[in-house]
PDBQT receptor file of N, H, CA, C and O in Angstrom, charges set to zero:
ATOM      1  N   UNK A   1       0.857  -1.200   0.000  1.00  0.00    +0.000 N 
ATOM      2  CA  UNK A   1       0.000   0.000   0.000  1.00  0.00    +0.000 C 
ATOM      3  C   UNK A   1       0.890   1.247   0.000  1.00  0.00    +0.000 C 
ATOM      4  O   UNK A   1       1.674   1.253   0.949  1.00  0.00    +0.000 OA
ATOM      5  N   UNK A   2       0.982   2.416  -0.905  1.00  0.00    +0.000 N 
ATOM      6  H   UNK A   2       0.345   2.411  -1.676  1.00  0.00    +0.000 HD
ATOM      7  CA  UNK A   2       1.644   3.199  -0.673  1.00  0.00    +0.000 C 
ATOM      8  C   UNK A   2       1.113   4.306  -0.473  1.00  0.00    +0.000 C 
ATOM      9  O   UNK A   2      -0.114   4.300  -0.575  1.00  0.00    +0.000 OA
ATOM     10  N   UNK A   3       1.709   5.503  -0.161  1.00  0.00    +0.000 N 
ATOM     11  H   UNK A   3       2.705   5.508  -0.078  1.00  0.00    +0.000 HD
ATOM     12  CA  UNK A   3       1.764   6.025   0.937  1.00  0.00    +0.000 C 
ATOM     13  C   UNK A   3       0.037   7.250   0.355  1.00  0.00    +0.000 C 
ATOM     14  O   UNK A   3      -1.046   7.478   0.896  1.00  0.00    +0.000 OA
ATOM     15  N   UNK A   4       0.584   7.625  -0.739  1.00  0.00    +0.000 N 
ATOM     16  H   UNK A   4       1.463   7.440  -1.178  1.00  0.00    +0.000 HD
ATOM     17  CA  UNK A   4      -0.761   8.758  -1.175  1.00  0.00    +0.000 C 
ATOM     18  C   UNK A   4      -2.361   8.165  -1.231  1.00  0.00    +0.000 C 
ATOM     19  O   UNK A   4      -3.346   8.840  -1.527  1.00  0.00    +0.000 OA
ATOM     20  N   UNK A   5      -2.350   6.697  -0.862  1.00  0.00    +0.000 N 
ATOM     21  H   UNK A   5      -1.550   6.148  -0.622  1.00  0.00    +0.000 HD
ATOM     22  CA  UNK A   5      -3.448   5.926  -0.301  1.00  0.00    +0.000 C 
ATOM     23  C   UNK A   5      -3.821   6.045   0.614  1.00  0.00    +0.000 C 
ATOM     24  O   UNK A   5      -5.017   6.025   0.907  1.00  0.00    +0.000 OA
ATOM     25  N   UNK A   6      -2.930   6.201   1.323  1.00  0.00    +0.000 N 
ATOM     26  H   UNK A   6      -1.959   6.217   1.085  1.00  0.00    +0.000 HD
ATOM     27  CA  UNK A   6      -3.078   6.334   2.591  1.00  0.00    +0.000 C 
ATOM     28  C   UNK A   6      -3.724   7.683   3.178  1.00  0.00    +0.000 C 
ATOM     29  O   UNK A   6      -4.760   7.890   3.810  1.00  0.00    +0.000 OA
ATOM     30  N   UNK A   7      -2.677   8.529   2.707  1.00  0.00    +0.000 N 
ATOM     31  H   UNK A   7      -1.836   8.361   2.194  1.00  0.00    +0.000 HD
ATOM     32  CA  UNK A   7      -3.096  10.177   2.764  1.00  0.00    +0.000 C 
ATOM     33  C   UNK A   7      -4.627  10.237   2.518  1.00  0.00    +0.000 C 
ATOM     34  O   UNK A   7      -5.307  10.729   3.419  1.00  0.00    +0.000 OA
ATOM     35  N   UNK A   8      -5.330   9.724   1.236  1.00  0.00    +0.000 N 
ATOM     36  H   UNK A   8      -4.778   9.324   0.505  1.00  0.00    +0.000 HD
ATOM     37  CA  UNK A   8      -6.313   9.799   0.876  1.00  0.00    +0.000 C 
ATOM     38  C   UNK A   8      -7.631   9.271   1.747  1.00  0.00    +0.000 C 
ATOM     39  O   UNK A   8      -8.645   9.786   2.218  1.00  0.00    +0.000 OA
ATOM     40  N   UNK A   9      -6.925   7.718   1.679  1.00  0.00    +0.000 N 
ATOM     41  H   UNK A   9      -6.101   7.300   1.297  1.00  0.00    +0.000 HD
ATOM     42  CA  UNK A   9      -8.658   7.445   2.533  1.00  0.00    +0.000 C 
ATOM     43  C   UNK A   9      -8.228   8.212   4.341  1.00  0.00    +0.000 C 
ATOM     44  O   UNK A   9      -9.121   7.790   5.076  1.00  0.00    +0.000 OA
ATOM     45  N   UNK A  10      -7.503   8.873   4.959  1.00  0.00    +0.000 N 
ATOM     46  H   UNK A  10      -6.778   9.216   4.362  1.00  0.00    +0.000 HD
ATOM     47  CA  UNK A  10      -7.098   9.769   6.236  1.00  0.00    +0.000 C 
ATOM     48  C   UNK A  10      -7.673  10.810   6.108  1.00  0.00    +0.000 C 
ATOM     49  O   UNK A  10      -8.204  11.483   6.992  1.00  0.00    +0.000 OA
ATOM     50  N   UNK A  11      -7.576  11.100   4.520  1.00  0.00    +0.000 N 
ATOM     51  H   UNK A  11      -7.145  10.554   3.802  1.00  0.00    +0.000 HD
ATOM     52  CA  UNK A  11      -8.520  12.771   4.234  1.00  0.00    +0.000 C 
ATOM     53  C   UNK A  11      -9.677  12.747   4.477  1.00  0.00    +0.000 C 
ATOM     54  O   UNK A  11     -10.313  13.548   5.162  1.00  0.00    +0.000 OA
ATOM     55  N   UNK A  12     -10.258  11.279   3.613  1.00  0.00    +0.000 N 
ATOM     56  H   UNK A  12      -9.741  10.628   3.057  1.00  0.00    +0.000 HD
ATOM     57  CA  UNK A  12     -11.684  10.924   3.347  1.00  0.00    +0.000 C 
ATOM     58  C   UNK A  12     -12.167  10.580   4.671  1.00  0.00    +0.000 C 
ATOM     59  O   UNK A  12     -13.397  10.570   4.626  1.00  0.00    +0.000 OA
ATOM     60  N   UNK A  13     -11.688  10.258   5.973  1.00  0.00    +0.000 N 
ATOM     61  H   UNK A  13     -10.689  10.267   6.010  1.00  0.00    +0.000 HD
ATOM     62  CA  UNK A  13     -12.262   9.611   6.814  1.00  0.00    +0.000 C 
ATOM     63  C   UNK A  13     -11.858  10.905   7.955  1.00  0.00    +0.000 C 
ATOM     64  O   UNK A  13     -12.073  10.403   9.057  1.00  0.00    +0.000 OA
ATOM     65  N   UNK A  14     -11.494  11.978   8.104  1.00  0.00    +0.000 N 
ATOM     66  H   UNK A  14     -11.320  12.387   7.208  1.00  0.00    +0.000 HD
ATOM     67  CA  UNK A  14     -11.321  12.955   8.370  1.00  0.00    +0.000 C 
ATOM     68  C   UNK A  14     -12.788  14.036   7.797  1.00  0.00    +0.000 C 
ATOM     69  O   UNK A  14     -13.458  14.583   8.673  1.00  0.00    +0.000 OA
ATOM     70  N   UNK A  15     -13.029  14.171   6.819  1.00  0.00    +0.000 N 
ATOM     71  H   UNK A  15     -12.485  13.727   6.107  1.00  0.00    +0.000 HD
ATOM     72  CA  UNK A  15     -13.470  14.446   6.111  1.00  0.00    +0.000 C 
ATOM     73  C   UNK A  15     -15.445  14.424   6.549  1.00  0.00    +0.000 C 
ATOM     74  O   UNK A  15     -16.360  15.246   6.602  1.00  0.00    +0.000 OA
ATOM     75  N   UNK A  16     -15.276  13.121   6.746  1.00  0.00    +0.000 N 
ATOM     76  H   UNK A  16     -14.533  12.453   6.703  1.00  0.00    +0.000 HD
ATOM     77  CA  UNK A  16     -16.541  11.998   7.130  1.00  0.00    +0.000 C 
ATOM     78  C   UNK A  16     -16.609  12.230   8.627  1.00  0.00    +0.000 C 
ATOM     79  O   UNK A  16     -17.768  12.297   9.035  1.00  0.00    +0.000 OA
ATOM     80  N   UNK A  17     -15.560  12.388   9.662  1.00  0.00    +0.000 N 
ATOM     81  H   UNK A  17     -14.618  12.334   9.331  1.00  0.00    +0.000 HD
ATOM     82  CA  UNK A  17     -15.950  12.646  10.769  1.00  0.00    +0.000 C 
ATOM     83  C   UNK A  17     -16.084  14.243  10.743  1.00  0.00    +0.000 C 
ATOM     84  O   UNK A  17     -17.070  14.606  11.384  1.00  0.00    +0.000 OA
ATOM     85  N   UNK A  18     -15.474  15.122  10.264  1.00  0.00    +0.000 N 
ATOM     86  H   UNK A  18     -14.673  14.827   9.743  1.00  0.00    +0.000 HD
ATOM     87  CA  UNK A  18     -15.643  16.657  10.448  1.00  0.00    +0.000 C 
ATOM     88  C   UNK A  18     -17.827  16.666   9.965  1.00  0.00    +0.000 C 
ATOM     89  O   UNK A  18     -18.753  17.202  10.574  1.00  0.00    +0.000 OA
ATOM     90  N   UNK A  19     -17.827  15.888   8.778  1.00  0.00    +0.000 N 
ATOM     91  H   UNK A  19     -17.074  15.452   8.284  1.00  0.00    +0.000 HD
ATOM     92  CA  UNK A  19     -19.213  15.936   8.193  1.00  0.00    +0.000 C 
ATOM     93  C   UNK A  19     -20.259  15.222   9.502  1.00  0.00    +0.000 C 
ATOM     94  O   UNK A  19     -21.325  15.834   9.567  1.00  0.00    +0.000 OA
ATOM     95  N   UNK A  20     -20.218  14.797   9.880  1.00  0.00    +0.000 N 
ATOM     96  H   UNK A  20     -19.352  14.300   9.827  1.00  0.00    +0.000 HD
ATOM     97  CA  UNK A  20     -21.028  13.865  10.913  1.00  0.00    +0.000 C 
ATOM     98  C   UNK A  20     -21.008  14.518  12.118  1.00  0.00    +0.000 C 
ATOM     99  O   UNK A  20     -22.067  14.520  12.745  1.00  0.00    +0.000 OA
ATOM    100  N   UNK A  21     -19.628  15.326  12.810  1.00  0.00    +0.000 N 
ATOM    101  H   UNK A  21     -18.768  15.324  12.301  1.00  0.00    +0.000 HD
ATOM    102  CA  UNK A  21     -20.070  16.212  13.619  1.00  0.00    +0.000 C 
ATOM    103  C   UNK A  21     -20.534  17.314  13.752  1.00  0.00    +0.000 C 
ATOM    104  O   UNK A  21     -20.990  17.734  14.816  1.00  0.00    +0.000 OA
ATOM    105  N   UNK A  22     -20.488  17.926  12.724  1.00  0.00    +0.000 N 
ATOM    106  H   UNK A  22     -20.118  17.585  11.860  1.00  0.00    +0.000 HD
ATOM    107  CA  UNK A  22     -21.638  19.322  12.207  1.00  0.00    +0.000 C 
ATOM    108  C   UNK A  22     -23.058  18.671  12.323  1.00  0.00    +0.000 C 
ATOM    109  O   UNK A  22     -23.776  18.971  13.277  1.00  0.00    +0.000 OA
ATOM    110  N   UNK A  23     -23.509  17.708  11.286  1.00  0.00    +0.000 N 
ATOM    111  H   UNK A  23     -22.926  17.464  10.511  1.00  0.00    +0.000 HD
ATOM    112  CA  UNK A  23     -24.888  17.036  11.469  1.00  0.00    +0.000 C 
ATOM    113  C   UNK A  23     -24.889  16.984  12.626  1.00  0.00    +0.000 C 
ATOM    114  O   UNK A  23     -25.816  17.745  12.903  1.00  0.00    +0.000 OA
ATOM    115  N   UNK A  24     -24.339  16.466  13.923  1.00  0.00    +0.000 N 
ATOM    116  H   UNK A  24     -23.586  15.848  13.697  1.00  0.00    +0.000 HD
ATOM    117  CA  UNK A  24     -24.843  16.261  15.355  1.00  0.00    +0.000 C 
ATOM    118  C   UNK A  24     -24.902  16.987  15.680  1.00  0.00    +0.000 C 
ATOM    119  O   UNK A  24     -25.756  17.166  16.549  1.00  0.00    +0.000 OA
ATOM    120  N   UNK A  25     -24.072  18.020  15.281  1.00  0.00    +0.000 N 
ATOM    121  H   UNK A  25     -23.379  17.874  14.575  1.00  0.00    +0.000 HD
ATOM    122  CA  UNK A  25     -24.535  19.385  16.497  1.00  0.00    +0.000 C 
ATOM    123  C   UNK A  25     -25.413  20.324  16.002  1.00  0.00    +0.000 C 
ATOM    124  O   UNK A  25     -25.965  21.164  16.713  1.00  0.00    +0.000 OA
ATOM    125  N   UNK A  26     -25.586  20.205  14.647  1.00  0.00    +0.000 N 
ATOM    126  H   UNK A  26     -25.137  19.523  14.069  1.00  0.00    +0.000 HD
ATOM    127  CA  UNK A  26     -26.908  20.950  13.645  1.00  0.00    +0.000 C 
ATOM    128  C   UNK A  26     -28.513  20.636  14.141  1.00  0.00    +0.000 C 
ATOM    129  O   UNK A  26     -29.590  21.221  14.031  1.00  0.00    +0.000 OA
ATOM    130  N   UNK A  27     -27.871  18.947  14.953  1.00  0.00    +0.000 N 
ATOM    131  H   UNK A  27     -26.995  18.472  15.042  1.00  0.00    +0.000 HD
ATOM    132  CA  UNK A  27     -29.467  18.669  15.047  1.00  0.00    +0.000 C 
ATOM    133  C   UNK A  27     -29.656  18.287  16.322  1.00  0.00    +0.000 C 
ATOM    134  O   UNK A  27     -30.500  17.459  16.665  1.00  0.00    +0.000 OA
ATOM    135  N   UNK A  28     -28.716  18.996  17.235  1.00  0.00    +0.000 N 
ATOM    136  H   UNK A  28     -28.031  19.668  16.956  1.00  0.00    +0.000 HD
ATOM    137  CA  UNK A  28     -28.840  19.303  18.695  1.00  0.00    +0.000 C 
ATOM    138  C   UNK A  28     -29.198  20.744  18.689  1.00  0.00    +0.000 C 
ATOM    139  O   UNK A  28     -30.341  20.958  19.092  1.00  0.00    +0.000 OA
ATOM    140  N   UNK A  29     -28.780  21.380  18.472  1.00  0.00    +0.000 N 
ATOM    141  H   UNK A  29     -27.851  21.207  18.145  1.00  0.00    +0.000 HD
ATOM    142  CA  UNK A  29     -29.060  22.715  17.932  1.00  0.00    +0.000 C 
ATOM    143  C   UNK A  29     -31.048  22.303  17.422  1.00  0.00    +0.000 C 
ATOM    144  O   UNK A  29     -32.139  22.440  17.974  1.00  0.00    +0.000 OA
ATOM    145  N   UNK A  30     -30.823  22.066  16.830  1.00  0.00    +0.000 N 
ATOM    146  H   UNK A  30     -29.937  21.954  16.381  1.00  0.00    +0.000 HD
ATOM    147  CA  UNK A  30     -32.662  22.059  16.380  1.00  0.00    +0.000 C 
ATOM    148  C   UNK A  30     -33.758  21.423  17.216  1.00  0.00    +0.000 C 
ATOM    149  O   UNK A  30     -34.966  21.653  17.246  1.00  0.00    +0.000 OA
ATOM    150  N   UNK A  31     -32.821  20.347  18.052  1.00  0.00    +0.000 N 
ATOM    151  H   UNK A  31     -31.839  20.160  18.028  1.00  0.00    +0.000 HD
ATOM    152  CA  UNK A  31     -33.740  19.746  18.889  1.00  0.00    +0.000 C 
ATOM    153  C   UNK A  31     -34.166  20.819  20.186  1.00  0.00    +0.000 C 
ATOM    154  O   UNK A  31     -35.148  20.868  20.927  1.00  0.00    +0.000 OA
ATOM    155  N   UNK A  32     -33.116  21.514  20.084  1.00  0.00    +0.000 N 
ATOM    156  H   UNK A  32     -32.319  21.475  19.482  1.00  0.00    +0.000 HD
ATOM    157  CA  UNK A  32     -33.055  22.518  21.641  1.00  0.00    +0.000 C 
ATOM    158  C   UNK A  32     -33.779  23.521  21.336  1.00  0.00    +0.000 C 
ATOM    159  O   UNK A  32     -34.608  23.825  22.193  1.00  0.00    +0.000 OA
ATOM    160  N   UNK A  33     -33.745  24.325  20.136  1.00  0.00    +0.000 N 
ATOM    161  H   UNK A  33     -33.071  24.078  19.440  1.00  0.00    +0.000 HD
ATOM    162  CA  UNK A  33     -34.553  25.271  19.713  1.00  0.00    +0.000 C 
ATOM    163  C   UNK A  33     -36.321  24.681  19.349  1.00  0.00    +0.000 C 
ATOM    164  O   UNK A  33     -37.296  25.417  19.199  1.00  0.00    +0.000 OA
ATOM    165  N   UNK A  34     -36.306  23.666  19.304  1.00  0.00    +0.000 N 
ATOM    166  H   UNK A  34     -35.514  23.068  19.426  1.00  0.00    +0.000 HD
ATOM    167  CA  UNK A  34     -37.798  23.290  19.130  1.00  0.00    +0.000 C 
ATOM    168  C   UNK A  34     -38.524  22.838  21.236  1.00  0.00    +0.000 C 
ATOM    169  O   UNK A  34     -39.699  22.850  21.604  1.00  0.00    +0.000 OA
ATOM    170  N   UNK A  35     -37.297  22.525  22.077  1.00  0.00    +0.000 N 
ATOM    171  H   UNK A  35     -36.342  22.515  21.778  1.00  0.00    +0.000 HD
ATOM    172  CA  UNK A  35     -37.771  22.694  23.186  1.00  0.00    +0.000 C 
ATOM    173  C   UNK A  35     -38.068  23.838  23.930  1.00  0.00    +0.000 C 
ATOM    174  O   UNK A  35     -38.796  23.978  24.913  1.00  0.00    +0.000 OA
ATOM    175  N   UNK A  36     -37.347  24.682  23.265  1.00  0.00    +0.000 N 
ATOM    176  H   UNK A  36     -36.756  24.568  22.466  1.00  0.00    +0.000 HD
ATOM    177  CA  UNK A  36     -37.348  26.216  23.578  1.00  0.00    +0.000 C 
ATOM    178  C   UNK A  36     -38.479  26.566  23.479  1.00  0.00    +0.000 C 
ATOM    179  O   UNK A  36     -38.866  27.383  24.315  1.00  0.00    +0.000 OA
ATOM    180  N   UNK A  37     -39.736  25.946  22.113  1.00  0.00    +0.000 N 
ATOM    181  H   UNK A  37     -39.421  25.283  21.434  1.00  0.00    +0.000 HD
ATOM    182  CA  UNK A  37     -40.717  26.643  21.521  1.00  0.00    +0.000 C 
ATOM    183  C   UNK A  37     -41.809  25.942  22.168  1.00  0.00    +0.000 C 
ATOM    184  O   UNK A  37     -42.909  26.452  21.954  1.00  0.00    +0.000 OA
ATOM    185  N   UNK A  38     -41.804  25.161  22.723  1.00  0.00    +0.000 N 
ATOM    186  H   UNK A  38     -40.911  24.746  22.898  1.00  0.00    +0.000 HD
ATOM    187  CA  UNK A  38     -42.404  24.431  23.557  1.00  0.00    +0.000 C 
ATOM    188  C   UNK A  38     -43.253  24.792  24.835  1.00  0.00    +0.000 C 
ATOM    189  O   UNK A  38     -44.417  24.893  25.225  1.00  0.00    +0.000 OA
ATOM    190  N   UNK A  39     -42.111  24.906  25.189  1.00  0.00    +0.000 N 
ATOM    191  H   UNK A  39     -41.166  24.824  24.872  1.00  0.00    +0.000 HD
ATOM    192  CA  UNK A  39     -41.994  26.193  26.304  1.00  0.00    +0.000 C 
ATOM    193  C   UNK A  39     -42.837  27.259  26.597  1.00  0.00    +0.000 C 
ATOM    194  O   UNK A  39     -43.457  27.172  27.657  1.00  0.00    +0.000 OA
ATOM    195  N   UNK A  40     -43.070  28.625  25.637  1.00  0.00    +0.000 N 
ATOM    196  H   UNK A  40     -42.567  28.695  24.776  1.00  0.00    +0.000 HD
ATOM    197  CA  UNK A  40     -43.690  29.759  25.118  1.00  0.00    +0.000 C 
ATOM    198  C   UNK A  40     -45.265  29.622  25.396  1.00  0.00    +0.000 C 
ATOM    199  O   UNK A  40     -46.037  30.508  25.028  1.00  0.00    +0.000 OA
TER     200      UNK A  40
């Protein structure tokens, strides 16, 4: 396996966790603002 393979799927899986923790906190964020409205 050499090495710019490597680099690559590290980017891609870097990449995939940066993407997945925005979604979680996008939709903590929405869950909290809809308890907020609840509330009112």
């Amino acid at each position: 396996m050499n090495d710019s393979r490597i680099a690559e799927g590290i980017s891609i899986y870097t990449t995939s966790l940066v993407f997945l923790f925005n979604m979680s906190r996008f939709f903590y964020e929405l869950v909290r603002y809809g308890k907020e409205n609840e509330k009112k």
